[in-house]
PAKEMAR-924777 format. One line per 5 residues: their letters; for each residue x, y, z of N, C-alpha, C. Coordinates in nm, 2 decimals, decimal comma. Last residue first. Example, Ala and Ser with C-alpha at 12.3 -4.5 7.8 and 13.67 -1.06 7.14 Angstrom:
PAKEMAR-924777
sa) 1,28 -0,22 0,71 1,37 -0,11 0,71 1,29 0,00 0,79 ~ 1,32 -0,57 0,78 1,23 -0,45 0,78 1,32 -0,33 0,78 $
end
This chain:
PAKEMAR-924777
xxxxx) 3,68 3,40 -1,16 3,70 3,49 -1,26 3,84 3,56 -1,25 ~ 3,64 3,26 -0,93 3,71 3,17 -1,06 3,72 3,28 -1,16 ~ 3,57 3,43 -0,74 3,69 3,42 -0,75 3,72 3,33 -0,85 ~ 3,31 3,53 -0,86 3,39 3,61 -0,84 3,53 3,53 -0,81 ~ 3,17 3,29 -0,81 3,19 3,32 -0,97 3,29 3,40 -0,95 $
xxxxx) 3,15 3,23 -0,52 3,23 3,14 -0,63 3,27 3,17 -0,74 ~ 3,02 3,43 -0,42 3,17 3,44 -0,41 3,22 3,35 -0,47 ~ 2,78 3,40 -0,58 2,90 3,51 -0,60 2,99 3,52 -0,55 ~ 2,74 3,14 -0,41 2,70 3,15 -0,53 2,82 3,26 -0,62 ~ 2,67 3,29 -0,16 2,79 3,13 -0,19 2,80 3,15 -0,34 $
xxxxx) 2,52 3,45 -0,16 2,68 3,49 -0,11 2,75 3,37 -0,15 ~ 2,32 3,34 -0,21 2,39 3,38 -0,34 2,48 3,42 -0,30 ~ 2,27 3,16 0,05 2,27 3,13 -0,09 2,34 3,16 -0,16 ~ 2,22 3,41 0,17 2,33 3,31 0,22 2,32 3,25 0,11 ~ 1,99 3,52 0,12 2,07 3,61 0,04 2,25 3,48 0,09 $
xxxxx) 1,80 3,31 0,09 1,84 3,34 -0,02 1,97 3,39 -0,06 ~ 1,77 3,28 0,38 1,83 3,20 0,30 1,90 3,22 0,15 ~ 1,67 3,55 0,41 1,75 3,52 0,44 1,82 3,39 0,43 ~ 1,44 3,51 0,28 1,50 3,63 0,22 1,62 3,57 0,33 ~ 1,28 3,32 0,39 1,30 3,34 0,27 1,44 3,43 0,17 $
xxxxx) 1,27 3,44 0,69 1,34 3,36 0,62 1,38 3,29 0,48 ~ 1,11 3,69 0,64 1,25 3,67 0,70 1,32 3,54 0,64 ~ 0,91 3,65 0,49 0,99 3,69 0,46 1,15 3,65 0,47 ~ 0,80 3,45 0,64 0,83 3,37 0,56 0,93 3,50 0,50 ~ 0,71 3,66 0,81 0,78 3,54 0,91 0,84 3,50 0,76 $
xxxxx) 0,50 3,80 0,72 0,59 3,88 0,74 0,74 3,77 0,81 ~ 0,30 3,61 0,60 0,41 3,63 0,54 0,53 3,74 0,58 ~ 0,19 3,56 0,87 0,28 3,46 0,78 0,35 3,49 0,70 ~ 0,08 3,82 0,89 0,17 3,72 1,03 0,26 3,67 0,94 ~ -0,13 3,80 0,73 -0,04 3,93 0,72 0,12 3,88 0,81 $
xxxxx) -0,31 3,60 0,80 -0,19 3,57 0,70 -0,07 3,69 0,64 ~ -0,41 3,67 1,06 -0,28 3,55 1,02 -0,20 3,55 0,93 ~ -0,54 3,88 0,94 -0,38 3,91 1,04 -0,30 3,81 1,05 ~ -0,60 3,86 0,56 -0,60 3,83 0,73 -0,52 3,87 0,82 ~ -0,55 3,80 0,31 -0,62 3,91 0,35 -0,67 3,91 0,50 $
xxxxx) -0,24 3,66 0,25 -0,36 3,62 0,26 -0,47 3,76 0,33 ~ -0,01 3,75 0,02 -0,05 3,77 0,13 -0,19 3,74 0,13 ~ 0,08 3,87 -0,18 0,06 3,73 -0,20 0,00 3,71 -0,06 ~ 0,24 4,13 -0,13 0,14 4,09 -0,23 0,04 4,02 -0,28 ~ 0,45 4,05 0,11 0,31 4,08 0,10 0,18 4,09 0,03 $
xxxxx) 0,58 3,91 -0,07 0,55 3,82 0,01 0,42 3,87 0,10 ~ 0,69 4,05 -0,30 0,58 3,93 -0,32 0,57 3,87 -0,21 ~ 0,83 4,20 -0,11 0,72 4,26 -0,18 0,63 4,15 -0,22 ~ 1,04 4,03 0,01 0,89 4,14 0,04 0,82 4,18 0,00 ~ 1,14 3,98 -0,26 1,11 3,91 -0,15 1,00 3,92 -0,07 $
xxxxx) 1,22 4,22 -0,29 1,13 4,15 -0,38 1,06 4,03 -0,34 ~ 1,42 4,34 -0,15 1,28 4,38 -0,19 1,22 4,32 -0,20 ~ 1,60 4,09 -0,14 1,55 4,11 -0,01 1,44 4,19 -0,04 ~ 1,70 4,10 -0,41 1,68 4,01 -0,36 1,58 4,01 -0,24 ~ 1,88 4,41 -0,46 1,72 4,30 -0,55 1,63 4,19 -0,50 $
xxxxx) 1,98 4,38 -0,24 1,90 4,46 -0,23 1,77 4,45 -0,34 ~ 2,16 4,13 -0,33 2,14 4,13 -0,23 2,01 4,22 -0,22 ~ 2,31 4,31 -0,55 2,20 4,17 -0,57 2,12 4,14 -0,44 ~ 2,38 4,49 -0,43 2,29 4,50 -0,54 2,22 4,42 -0,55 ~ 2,62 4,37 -0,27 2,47 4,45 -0,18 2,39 4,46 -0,31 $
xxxxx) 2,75 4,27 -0,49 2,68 4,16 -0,39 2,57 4,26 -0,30 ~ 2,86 4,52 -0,57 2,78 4,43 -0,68 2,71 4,30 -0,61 ~ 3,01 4,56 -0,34 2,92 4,62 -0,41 2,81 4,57 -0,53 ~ 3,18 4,34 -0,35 3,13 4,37 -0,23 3,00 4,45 -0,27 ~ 3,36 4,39 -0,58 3,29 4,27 -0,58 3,17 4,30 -0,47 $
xxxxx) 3,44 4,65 -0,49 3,35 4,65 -0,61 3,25 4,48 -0,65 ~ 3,65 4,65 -0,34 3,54 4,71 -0,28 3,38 4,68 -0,43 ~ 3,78 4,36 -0,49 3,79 4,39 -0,32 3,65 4,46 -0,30 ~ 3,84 4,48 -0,76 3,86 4,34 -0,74 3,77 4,33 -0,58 ~ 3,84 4,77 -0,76 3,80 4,68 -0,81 3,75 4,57 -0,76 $
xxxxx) 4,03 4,84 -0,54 3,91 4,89 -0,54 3,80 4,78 -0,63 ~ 4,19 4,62 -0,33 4,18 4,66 -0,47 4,03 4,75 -0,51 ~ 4,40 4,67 -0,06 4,27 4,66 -0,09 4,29 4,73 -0,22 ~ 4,69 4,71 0,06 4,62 4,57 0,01 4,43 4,58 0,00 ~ 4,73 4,99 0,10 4,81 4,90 -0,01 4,75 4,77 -0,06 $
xxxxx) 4,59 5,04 0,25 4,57 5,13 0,10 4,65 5,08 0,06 ~ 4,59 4,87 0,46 4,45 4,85 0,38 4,48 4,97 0,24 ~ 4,85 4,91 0,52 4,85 4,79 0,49 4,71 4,81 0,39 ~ 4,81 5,23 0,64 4,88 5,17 0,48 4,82 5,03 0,46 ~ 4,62 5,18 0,88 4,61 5,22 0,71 4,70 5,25 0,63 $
xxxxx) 4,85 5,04 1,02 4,71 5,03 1,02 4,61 5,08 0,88 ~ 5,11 5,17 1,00 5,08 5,04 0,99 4,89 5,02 0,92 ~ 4,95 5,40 1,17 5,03 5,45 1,02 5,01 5,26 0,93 ~ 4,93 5,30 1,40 4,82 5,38 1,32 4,86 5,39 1,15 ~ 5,06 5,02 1,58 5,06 5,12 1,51 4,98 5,25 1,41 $
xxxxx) 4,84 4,91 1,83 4,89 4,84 1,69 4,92 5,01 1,63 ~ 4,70 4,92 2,10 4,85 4,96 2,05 4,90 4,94 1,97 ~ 4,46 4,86 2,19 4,57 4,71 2,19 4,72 4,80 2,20 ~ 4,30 5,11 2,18 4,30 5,01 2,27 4,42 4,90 2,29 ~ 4,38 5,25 1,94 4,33 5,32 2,05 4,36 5,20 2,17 $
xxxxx) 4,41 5,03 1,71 4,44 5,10 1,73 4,49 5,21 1,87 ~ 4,18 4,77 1,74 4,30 4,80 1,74 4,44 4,89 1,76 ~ 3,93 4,94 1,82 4,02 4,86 1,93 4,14 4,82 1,91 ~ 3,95 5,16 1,63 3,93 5,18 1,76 4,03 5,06 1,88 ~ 3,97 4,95 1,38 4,12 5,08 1,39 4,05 5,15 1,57 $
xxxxx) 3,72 4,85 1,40 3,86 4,81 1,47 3,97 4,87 1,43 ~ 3,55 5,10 1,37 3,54 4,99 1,51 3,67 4,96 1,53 ~ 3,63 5,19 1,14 3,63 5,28 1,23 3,65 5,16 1,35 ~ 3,50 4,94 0,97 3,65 4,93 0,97 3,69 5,08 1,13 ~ 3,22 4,99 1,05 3,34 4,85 1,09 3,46 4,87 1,12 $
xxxxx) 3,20 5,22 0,89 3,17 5,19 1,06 3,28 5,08 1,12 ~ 3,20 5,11 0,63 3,30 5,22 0,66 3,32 5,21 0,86 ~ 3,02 4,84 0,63 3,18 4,84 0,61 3,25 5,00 0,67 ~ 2,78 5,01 0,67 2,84 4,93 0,74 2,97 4,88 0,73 ~ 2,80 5,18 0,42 2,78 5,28 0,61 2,86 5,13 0,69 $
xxxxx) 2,76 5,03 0,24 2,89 5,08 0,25 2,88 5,18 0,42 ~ 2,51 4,90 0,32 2,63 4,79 0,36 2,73 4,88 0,34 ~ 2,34 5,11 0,23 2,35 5,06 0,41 2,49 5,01 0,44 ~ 2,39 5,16 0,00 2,41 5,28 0,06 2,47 5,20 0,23 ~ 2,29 4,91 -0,12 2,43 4,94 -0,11 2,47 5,06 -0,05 $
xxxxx) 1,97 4,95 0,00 2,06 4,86 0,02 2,24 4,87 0,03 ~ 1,85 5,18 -0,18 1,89 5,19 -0,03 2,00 5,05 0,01 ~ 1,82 5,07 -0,46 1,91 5,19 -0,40 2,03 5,21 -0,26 ~ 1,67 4,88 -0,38 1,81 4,85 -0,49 1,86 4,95 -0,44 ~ 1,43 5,03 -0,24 1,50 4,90 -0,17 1,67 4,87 -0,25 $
xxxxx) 1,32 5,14 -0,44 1,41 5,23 -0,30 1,51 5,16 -0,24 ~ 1,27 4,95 -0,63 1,33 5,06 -0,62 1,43 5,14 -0,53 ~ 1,05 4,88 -0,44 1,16 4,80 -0,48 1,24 4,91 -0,54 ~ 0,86 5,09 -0,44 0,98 5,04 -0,28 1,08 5,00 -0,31 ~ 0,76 5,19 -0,68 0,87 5,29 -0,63 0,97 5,20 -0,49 $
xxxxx) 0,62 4,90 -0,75 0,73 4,96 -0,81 0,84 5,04 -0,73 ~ 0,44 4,90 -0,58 0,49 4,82 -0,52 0,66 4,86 -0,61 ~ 0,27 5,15 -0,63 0,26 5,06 -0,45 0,44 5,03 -0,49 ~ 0,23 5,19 -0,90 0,18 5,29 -0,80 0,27 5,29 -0,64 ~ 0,23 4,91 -1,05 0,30 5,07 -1,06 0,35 5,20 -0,95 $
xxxxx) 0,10 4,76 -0,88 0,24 4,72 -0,88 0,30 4,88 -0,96 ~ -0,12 4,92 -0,90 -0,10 4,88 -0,75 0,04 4,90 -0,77 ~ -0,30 5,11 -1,10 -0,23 4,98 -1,13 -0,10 4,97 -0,99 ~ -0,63 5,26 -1,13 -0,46 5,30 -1,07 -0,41 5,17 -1,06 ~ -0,86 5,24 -1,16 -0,78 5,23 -1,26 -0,66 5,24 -1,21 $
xxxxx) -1,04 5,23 -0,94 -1,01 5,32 -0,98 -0,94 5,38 -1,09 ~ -1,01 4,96 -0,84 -1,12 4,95 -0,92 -1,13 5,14 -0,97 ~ -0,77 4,93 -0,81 -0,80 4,88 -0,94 -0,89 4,90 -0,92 ~ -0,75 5,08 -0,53 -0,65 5,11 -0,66 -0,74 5,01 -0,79 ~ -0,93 4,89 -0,43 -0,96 5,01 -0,42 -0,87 5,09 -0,53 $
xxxxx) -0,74 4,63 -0,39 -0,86 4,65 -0,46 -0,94 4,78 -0,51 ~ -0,54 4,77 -0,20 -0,50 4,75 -0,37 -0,66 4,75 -0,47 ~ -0,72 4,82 0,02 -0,65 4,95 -0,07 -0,59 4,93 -0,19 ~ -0,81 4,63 0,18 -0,87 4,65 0,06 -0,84 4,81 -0,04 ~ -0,69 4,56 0,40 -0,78 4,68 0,44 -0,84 4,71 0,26 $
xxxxx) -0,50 4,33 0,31 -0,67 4,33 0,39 -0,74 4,44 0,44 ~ -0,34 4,54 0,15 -0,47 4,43 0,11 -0,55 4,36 0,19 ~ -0,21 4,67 0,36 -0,28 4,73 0,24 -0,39 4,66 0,16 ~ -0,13 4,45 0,48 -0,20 4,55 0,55 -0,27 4,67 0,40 ~ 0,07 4,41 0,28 -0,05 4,25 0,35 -0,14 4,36 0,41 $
xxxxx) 0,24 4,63 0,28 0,16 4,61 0,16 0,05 4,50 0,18 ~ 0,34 4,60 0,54 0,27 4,74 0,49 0,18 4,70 0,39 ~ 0,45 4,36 0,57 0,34 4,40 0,66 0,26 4,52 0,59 ~ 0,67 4,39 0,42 0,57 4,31 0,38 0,44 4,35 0,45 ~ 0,78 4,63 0,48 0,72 4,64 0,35 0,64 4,53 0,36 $
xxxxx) 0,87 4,51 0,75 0,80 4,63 0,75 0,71 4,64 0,59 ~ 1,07 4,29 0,66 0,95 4,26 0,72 0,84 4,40 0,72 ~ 1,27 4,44 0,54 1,15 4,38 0,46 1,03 4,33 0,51 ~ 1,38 4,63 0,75 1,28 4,68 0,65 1,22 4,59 0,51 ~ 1,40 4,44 0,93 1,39 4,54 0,95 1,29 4,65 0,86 $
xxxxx) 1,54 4,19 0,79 1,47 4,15 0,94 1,37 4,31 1,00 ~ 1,68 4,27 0,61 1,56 4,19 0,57 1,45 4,16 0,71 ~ 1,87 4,42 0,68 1,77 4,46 0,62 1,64 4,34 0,60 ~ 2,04 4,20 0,81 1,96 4,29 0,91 1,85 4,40 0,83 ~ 2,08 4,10 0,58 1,99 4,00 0,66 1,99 4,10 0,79 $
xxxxx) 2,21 4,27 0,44 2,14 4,26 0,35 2,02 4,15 0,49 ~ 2,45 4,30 0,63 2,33 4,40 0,62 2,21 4,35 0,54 ~ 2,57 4,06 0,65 2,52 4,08 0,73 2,41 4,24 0,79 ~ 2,66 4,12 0,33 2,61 3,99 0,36 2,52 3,99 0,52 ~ 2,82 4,31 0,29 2,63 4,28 0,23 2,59 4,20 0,31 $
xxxxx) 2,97 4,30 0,52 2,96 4,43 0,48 2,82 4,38 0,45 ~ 3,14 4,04 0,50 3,05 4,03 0,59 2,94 4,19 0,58 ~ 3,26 4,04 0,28 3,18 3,95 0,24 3,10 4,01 0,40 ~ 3,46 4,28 0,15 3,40 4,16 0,05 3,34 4,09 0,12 ~ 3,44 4,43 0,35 3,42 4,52 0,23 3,33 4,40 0,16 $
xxxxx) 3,47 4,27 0,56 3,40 4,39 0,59 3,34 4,40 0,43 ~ 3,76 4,14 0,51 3,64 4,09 0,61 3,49 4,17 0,53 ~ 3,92 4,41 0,43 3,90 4,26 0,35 3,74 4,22 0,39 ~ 3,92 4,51 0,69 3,88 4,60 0,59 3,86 4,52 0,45 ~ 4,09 4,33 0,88 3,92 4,40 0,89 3,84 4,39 0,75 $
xxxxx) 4,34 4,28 0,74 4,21 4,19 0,74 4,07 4,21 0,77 ~ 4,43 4,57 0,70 4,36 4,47 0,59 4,32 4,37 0,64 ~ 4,46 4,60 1,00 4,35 4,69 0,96 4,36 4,61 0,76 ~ 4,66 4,39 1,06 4,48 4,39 1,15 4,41 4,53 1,04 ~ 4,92 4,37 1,01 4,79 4,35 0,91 4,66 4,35 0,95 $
xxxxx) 5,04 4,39 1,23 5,06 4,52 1,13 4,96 4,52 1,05 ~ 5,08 4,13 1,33 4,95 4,20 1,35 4,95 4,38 1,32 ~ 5,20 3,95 1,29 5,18 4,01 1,14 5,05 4,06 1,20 ~ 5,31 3,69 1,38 5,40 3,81 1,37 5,33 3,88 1,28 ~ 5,15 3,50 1,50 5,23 3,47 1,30 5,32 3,58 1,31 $
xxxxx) 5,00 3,56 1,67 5,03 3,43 1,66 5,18 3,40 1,55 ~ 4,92 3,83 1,59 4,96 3,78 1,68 5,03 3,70 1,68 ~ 4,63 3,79 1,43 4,76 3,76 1,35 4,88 3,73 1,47 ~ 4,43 3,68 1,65 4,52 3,56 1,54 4,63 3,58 1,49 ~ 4,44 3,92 1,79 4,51 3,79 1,86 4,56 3,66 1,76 $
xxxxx) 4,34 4,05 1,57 4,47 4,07 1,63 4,50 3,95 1,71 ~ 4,09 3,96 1,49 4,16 3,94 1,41 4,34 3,93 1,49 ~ 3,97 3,96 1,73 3,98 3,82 1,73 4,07 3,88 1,60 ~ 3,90 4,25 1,76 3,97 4,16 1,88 4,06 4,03 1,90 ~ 3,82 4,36 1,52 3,96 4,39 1,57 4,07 4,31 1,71 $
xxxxx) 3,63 4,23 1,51 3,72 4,16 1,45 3,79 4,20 1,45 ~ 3,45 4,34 1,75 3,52 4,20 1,76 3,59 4,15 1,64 ~ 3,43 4,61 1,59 3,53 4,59 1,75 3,56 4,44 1,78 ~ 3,30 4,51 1,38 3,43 4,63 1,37 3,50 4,52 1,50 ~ 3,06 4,46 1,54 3,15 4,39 1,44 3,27 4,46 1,40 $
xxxxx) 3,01 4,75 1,60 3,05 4,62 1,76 3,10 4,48 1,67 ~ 2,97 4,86 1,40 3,08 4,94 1,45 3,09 4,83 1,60 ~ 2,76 4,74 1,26 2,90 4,73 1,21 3,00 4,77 1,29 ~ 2,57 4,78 1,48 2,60 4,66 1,42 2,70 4,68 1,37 ~ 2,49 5,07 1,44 2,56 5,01 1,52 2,60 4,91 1,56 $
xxxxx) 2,44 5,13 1,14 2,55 5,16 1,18 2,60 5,12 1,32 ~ 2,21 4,96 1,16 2,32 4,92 1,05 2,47 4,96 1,13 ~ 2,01 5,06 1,32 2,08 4,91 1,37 2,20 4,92 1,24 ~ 2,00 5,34 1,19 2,09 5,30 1,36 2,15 5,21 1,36 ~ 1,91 5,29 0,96 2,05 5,31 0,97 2,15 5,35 1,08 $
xxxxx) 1,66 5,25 0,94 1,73 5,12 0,89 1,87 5,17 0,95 ~ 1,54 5,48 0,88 1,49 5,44 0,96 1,57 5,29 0,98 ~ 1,67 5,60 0,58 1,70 5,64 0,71 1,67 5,59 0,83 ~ 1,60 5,32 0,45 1,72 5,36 0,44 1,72 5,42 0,56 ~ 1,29 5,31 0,45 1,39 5,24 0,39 1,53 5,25 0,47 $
xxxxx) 1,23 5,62 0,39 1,17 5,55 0,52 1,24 5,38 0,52 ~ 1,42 5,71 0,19 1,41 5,77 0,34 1,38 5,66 0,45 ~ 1,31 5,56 -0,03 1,44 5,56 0,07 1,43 5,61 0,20 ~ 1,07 5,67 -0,02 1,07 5,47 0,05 1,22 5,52 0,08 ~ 1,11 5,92 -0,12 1,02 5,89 0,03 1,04 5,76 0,09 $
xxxxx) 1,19 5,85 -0,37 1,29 5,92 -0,26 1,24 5,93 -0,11 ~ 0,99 5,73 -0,50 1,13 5,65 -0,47 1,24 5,75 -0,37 ~ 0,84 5,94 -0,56 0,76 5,82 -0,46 0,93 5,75 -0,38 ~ 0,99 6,19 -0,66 0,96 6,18 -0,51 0,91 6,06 -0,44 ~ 0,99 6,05 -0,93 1,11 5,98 -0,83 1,09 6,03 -0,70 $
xxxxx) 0,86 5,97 -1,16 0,79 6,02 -1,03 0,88 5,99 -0,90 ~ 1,02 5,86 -1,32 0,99 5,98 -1,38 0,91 6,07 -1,24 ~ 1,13 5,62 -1,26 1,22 5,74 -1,21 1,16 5,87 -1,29 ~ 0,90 5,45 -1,26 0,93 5,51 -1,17 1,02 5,64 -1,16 ~ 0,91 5,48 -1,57 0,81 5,52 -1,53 0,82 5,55 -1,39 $
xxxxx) 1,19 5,31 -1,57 1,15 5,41 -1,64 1,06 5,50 -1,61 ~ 1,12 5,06 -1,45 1,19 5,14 -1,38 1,22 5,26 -1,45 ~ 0,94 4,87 -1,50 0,86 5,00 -1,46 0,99 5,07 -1,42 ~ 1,06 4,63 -1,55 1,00 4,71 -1,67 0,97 4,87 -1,63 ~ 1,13 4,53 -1,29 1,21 4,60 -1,39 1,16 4,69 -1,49 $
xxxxx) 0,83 4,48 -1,24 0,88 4,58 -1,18 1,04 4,57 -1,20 ~ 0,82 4,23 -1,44 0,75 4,40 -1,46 0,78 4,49 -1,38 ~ 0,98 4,06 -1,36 0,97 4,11 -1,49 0,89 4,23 -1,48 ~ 0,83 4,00 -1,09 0,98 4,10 -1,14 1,00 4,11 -1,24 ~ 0,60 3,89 -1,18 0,59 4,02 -1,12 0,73 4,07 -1,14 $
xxxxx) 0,65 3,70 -1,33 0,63 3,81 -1,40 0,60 3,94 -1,32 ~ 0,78 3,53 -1,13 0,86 3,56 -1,25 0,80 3,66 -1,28 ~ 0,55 3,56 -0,96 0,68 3,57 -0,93 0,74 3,60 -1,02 ~ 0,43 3,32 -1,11 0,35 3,47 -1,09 0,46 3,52 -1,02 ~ 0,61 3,08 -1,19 0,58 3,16 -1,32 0,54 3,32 -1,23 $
xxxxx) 0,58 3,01 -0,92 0,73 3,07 -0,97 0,68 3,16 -1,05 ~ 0,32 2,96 -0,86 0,41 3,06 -0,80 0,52 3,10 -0,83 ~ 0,30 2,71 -1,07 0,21 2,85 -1,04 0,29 2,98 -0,97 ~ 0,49 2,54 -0,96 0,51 2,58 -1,08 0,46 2,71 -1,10 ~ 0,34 2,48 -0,74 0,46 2,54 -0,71 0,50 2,60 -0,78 $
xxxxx) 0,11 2,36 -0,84 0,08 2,53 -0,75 0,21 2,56 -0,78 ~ 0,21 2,15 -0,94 0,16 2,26 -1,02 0,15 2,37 -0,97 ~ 0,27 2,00 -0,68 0,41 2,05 -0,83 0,35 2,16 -0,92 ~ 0,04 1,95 -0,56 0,14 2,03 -0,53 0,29 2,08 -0,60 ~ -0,09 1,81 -0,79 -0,09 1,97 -0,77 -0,04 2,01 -0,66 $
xxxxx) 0,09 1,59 -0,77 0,10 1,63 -0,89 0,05 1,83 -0,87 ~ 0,08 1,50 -0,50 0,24 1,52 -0,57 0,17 1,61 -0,69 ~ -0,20 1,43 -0,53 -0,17 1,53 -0,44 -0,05 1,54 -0,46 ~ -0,18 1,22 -0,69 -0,27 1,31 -0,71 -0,21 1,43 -0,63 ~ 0,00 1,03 -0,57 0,01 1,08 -0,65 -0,04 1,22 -0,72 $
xxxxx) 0,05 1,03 -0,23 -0,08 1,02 -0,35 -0,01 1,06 -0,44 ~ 0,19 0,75 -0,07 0,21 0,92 -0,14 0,10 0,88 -0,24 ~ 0,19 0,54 0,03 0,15 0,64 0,14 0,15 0,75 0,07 ~ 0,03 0,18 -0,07 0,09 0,35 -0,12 0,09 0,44 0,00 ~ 0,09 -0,12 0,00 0,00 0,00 0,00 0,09 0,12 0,00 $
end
């Protein structure tokens, strides 16, 4: 005797199918709109703000107590090897290429994607999208366009606050605290950091990262059941959705980036 229905494998393979395809074409179209948004860029300069400026306590004071423990643990490692001249390139390494997106893009997602999701799930059980269409006004134009947007923006703004903070952190404990030379301390990072190679891989990962974590939210409220439960649900599935993802493609881009 059978324990899997077949029946029940097959439309649960079809919904799933269902959700990618309406997913696929919602970001296909909120690329498409990026013309149309930047024509009404006050909508996109308001989500930054509320985005971006309301996001940039926890940023900046997360980087700057990350700073200070990898000035703590970097120094005692180099220490070991005679090469704790190099505490401000291994920070500033750390920081730029992988912990910089990688640990903003999942304190953005815990902060301001959960907030977009709730905003927009809250917009549809108070029946404000339905109210846009039955007016003619097109939601994903109007609503959901300018966030994502804000969201691409605001993202690499955050993670460069949080690398810059960082590296301030441990030139503090390094520097101010242990006694590691100052001069030592920034040459090593303006000799051994490539802008390219180093600050620009890092950059091109909060982009994707900031594509990633909007959109996330955005279809996670969009898609949203018209309830508190289901406003609940998807502000939870965000989080984790979106933070699997962005661990994901950190693996992903730091693979392509170093075979290149």
């Amino acid at each position: 005797m059978s324990w899997i229905d077949p029946a029940a494998v097959g439309r649960a393979t079809r919904q799933q199918i269902k959700d990618i395809g309406k997913a696929a074409r919602l970001f296909i179209r909120l690329l498409a709109l990026l013309g149309p948004s930047l024509k009404r860029f006050g909508l996109i300069r308001d989500q930054i703000h509320f985005l971006g400026n309301y996001s940039l306590s926890i940023i900046a004071v997360s980087g700057l107590f990350v700073g200070f423990v990898f000035g703590l643990q970097g120094y005692y490692t180099l220490q070991r090897y005679g090469s704790s001249e190099a505490l401000g390139l291994l920070v500033t390494l750390s920081l730029v290429r992988e912990l910089g997106p990688v640990v903003t893009a999942l304190l953005f997602a815990g902060r301001a994607g959960t907030s977009l999701t709730a905003e927009i799930g809250l917009m549809k059980a108070g029946e404000q999208i339905s109210a846009m269409e039955m007016m003619a006004v097109d939601p994903i134009s109007r609503v959901l366009a300018p966030r994502f947007w804000a969201g691409v923006i605001a993202m690499p703004l955050l993670a460069a606050v949080f690398s810059a903070v960082g590296i301030i952190g441990g030139w503090v404990v390094g520097v101010l605290m242990i006694g590691v030379d100052s001069g030592s301390f920034w040459s090593q990072i303006q000799g051994g950091v490539d802008v390219w190679a180093d600050v620009g891989n890092g950059v091109v990962k909060s982009v994707v990262f900031g594509f990633t974590v909007t959109f996330v939210a955005l279809l996670q409220g969009f898609e949203a059941q018209p309830t508190p439960e289901g406003v609940s649900r998807a502000t939870t599935r965000t989080v984790v959705v979106a933070s699997l993802a962005v661990l994901g493609l950190d693996f992903v881009l730091t693979a392509m980036m170093f075979s290149i």
